[in-house]
C-alpha positions as CSV (number, residue, x, y, z in Angstrom):
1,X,100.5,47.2,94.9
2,X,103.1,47.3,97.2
3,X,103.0,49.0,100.7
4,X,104.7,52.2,100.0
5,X,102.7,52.8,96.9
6,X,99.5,52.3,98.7
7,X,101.1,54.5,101.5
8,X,101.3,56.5,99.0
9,X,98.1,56.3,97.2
10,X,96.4,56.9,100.7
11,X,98.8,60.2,101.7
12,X,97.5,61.4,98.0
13,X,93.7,60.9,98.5
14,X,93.8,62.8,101.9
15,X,95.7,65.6,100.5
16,X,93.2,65.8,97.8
17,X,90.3,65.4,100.5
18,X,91.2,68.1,102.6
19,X,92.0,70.5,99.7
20,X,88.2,69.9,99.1
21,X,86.4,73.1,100.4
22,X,83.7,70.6,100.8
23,X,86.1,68.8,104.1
24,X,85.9,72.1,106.0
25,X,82.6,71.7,106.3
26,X,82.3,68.3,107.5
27,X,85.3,69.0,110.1
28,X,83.0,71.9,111.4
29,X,79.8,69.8,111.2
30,X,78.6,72.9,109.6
31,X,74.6,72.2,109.7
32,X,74.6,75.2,106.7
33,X,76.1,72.6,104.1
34,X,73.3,70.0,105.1
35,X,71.6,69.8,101.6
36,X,74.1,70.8,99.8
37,X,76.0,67.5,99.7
38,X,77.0,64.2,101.5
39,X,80.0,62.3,102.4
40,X,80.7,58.1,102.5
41,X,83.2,56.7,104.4
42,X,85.1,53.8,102.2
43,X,85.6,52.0,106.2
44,X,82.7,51.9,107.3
45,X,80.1,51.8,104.3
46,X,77.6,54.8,105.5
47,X,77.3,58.3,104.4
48,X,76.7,60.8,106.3
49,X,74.7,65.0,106.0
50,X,78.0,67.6,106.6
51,X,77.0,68.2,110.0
52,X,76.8,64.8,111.5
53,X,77.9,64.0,115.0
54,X,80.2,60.8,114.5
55,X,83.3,60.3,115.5
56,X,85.8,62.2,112.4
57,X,86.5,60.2,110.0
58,X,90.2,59.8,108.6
59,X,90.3,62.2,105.1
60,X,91.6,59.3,102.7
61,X,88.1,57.5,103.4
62,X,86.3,59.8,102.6
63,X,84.3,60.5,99.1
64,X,81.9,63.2,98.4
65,X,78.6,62.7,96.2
66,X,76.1,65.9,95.1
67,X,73.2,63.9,96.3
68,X,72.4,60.4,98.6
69,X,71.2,59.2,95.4
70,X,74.9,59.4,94.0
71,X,76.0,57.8,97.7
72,X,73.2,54.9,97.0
73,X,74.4,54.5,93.6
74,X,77.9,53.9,95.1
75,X,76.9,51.2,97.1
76,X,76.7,53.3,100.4
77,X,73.5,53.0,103.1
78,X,72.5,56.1,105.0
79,X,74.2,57.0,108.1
80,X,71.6,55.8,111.1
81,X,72.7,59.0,113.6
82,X,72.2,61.5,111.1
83,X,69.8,60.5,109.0
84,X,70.9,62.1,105.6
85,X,68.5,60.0,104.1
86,X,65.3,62.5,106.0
87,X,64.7,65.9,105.6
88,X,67.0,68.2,107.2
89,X,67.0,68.4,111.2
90,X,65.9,72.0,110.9
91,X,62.9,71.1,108.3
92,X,62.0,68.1,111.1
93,X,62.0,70.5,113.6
94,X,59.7,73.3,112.0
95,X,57.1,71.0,110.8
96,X,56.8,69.8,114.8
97,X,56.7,72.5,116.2
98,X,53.7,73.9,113.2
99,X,51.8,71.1,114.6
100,X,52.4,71.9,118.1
101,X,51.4,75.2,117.3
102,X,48.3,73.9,116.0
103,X,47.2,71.9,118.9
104,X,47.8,74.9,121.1
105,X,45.6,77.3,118.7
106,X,42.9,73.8,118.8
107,X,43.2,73.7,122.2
108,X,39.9,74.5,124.6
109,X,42.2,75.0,127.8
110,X,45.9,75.7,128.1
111,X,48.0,72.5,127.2
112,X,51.4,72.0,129.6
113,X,54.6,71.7,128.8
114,X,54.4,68.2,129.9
115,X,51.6,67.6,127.5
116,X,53.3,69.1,124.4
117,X,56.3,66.8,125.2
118,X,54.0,63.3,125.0
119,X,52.3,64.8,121.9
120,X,55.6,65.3,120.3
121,X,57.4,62.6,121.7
122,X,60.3,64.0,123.1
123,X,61.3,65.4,126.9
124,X,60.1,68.5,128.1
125,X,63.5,70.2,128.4
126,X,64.2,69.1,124.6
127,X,60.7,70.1,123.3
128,X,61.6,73.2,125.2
129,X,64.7,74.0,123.6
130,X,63.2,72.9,120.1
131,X,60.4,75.3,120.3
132,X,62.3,78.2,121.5
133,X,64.8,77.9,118.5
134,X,62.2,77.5,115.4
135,X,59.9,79.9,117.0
136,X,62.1,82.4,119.2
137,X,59.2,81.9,121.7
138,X,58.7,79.5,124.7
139,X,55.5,77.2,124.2
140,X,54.1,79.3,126.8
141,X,55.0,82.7,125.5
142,X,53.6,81.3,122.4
143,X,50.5,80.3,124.1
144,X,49.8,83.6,125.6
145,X,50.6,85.6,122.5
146,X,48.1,83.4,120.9
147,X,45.5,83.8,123.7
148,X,45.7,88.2,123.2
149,X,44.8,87.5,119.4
150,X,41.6,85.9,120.5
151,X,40.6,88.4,122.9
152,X,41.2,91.4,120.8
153,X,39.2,89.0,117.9
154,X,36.5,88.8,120.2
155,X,36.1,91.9,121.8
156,X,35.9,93.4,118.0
157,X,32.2,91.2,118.3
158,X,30.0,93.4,119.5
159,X,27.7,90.5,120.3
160,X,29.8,89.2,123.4
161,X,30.0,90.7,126.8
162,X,33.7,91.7,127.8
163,X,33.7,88.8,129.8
164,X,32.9,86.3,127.4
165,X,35.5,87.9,125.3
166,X,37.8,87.6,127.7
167,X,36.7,83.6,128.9
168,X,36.2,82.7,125.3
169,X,40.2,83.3,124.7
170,X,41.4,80.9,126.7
171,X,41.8,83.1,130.0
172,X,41.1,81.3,132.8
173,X,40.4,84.0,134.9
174,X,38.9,87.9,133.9
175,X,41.3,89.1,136.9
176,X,44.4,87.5,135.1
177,X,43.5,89.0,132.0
178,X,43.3,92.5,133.4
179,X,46.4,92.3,135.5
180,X,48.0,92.6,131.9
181,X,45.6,94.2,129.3
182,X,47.9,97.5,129.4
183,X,50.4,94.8,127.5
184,X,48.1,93.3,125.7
185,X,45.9,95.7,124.8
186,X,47.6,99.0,125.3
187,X,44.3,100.4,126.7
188,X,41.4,98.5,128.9
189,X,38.9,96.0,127.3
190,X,36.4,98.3,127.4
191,X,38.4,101.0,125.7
192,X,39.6,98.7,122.7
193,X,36.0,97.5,122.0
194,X,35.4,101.3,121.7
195,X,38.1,101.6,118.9
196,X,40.5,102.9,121.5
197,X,38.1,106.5,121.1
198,X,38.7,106.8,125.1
199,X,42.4,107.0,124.5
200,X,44.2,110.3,124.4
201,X,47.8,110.9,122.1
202,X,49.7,114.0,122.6
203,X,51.9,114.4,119.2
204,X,53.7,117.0,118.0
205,X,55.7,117.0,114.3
206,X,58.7,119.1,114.1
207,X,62.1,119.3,112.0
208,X,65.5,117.7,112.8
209,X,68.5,117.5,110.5
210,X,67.0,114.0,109.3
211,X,63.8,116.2,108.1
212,X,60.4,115.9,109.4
213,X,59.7,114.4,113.2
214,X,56.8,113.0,114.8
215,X,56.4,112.3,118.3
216,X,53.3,110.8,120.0
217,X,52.8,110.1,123.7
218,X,50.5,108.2,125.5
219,X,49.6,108.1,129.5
220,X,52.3,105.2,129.4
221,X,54.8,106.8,127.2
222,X,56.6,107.8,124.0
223,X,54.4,105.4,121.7
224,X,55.3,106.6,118.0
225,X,58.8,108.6,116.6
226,X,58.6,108.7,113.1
227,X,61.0,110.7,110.6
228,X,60.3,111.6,107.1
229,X,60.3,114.5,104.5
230,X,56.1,115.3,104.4
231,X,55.1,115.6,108.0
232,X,51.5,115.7,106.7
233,X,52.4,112.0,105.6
234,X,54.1,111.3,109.2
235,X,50.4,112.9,110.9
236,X,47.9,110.6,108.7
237,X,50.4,107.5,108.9
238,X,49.8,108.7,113.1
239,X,45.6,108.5,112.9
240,X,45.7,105.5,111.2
241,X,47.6,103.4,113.7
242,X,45.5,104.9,116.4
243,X,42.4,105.6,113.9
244,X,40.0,106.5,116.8
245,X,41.8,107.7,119.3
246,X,41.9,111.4,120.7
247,X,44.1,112.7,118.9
248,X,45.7,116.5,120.9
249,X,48.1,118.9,119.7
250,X,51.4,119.7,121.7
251,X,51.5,121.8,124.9
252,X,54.7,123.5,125.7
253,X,55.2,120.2,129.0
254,X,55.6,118.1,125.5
255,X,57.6,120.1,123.4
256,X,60.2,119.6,126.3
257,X,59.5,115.9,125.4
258,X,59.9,116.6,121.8
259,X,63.3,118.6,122.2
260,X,64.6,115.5,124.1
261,X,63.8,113.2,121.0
262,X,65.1,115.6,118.6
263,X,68.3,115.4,120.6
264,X,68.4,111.5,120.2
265,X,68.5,112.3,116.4
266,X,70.9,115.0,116.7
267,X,73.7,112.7,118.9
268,X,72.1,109.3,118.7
269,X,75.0,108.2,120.7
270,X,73.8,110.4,124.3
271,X,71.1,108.1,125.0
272,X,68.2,109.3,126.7
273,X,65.8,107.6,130.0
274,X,62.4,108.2,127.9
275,X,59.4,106.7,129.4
276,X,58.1,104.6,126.3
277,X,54.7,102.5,125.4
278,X,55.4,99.3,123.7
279,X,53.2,97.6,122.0
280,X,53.9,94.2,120.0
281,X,54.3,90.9,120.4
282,X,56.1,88.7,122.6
283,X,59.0,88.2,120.1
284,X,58.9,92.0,119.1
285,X,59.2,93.0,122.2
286,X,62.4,90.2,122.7
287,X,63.8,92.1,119.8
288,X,63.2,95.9,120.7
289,X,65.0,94.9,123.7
290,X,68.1,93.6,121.9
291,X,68.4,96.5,120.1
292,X,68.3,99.4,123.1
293,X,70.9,96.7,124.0
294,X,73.5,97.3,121.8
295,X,75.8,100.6,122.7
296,X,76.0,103.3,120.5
297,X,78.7,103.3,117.9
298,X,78.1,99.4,117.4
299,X,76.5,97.3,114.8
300,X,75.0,94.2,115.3
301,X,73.7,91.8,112.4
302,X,70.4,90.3,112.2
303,X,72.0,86.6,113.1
304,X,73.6,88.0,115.8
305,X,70.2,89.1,117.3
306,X,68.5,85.8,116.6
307,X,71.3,84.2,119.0
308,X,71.0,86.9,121.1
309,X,67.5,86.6,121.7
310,X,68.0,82.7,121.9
311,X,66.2,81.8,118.4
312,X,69.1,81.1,116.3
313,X,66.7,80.2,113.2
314,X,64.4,83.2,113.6
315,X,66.7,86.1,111.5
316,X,63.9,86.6,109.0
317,X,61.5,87.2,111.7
318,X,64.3,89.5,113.7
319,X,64.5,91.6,110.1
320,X,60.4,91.9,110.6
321,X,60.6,92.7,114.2
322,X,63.0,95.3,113.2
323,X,61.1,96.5,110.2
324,X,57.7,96.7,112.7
325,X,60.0,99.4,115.2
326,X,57.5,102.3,115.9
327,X,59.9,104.2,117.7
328,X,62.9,105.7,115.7
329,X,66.5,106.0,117.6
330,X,64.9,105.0,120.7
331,X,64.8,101.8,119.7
332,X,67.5,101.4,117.4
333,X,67.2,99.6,114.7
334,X,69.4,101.9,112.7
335,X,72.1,99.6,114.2
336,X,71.7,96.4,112.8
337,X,73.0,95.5,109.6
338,X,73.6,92.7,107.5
339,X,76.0,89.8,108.2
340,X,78.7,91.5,105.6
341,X,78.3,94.5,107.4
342,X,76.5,96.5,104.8
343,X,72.9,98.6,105.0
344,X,70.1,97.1,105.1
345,X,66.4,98.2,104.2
346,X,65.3,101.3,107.1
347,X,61.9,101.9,107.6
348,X,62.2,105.7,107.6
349,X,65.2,105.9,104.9
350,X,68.4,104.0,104.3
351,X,70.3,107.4,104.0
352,X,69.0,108.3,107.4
353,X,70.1,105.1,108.8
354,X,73.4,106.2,107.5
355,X,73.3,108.9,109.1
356,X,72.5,107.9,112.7
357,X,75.2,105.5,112.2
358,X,78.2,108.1,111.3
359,X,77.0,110.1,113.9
360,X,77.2,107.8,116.9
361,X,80.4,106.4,115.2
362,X,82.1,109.9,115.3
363,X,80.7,110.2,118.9
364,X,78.0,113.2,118.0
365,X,76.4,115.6,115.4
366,X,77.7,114.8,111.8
367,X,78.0,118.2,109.8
């Protein structure tokens, strides 16, 4: 073969590589296409996952295979920087951090960051980074959410003293407990071994355009909005969230409070300074917050949130967040969609979420 024809022969095979949907994603070291294939490199004998880091290679030496069993096959050897050979980086990465989230469950005493980062081998800034993305939390975050499910598990038995409860969780310090059991608990220790039947809600259920609406207060805030078509649905669905609570009928102070929500359905798009009482997770509440942050008129996916929030890989757990929202409008969930744009499940009604949306898009009430 002379020179041009192998000129030639070479021009052909890297017109035919690039025309290969599958060379956009290796020139985008798109980690989405990990799995899906892998690609050998004639020069250098290795083949490589889509997304791997190494210097580009030219398109006529490069040949893509279904599987690294077909690359094997071929006579190529696993690349040794991306290791296509190994589960995917993101499969790696979740099973490490499970077990680091095992050893902090295990634990008798808080471990450190430092600590984590020698049990998992890696630097703390990197372990740092790692555990953030798989679990949207910070191994500290995840640590203290962790340390509120044991002390509401053990102040349900009756046998310990609040105390014990509270030492018996991890805490290493009652004082540093109570300086935030209003988060954790949304009430006092005391209060939530007594089923919460110390704690007074204010509700009242009226009717919007949207149909039925509940609102509940308690000393700390707006704490339920629900919408719906029975409101003696929306007022069970109420006493079983707080099931022994106190429980009071509207005065006329809170139907002033109730004509202010009502106005959030009416022109989601106003906005309104409502004092509210949040109660959920950690990563809930990272969510909730990413939501009142998006204006009105807007859409945001559930991707979008995960980055937004700094936990890329968490959009299933953003959709649950979403889906665990106690507080229509105010926190607006109604405003995320999926990545195509299109509606998603609503937890109070996918035309109402519809609604809200064409509302705040044409700047007010729809007719």
């Amino acid at each position: 073969m002379n020179m041009s024809t192998r000129t030639e022969a070479r021009e052909l095979q890297a017109a035919a590589t690039v025309a290969d949907p599958r060379w956009a994603a290796v020139a985008a070291r798109d980690a989405s296409a990990d799995g899906r294939f892998v690609y050998s490199v004639r020069t250098t004998g290795v083949y490589c996952r889509p997304s791997c880091g190494a210097r580009p290679a030219r398109p006529e030496n490069v040949a893509f295979h279904a599987s690294p069993e077909e690359a094997r096959r071929a006579g190529f050897r696993p690349c040794r920087r991306c290791r296509p050979d190994a589960p995917p980086l993101a499969q790696r990465q979740a099973a490490l951090v499970a077990r680091l989230c095992q050893a902090i469950e295990a634990a008798p005493e808080a471990l450190d960051l430092a600590a984590l980062a020698r049990l998992a081998g890696l630097s703390p800034s990197h372990l740092h980074r790692t555990f953030k993305a798989v679990t949207g939390l910070t191994p500290r975050a995840w640590a203290a959410a962790h340390r509120a499910r044991r002390v509401r598990e053990a102040l349900d038995q009756s046998a310990l003293r609040v105390t014990d409860a509270i030492y018996d969780a991890g805490y290493g310090a009652a004082s540093r407990f109570y300086e935030r059991s209003g988060e954790v608990l949304g009430m006092t220790p005391t209060a939530w071994r007594k089923g919460g039947a110390d704690t007074a809600i204010r509700f009242a259920i009226g009717e919007c355009s949207l149909g039925a609406i509940l609102v509940a207060c308690s000393e700390r805030g707006v704490c339920a909005i629900a919408l719906g078509d029975d409101p003696e649905q929306l007022a069970r669905s109420l006493q079983d969230r707080f099931a022994h609570a106190q429980l009071i009928g509207a005065d006329a102070q809170f139907e002033a409070l109730v004509a202010r929500v009502v106005g959030l359905v009416e022109a989601p798009g106003q906005g309104a300074d409502l004092p509210l009482d949040l109660r959920g997770t950690a990563f809930q509440q990272r969510v909730w917050q990413a939501l009142r942050a998006i204006p009105a008129g807007q859409t945001a996916s559930y991707a979008e949130i995960a980055e937004r929030i700094g936990a890329p890989s968490a959009t299933r757990a953003v959709a649950q967040a979403c889906g665990a929202n106690p507080l229509a409008v105010a926190i607006p969930c109604h405003r995320v969609v999926r990545r195509d744009g299109s509606l998603s499940g609503y937890r109070w009604g996918v035309e109402r979420k519809r609604a809200l949306l064409a509302r705040e898009q044409a700047g007010g009430s729809a007719a």
